[in-house]
C-alpha positions, 0 to 999 in steps of 0.5 A: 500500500501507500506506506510500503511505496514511500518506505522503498521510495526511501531507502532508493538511491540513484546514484553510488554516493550519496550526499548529505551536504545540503548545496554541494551538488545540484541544486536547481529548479524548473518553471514550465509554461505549457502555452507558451512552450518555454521554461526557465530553470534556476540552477546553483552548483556546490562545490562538489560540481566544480571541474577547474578552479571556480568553474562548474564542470562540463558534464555537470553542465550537460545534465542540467541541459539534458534535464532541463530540456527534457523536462519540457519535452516532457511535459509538452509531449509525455514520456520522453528519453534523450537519444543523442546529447552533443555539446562542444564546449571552448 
């Protein structure tokens, strides 16, 4: 029942480490307007995120792009996977 569902929802991890340290990952949020077919997401990276000194890494900012446009894709057409991500970075 409800309670079984939230007690494995619970103890479900997604990735190897978890951590427990608020801010030090991904830290984001996504506004969707569906008449308009845009969105806008809020995105802070802790430091766990940092690739060179001061700079957020590469793959951490293809997640955000992948999540982001997903999540629009997502909500104006239903179920959605991406099949190809290409970014060339400079």
């Amino acid at each position: 029942g409800i309670h079984l569902s939230k007690l494995i929802q619970a103890k479900a991890r997604l990735f190897t480490r978890n951590v427990k340290e608020q801010g030090a990952t991904f830290e984001y949020v996504v506004f969707v307007n569906k008449e308009e077919k845009r969105c806008v997401c809020v995105f802070q990276a802790g430091h766990l995120l940092e690739g060179a000194p001061g700079h957020v890494h590469g793959g951490a900012i293809a997640t955000i792009i992948d999540t982001v446009t997903g999540t629009l894709a997502g909500f104006l057409s239903g179920p959605i996977m991406t099949a190809n991500l290409s970014i060339d970075y400079r």
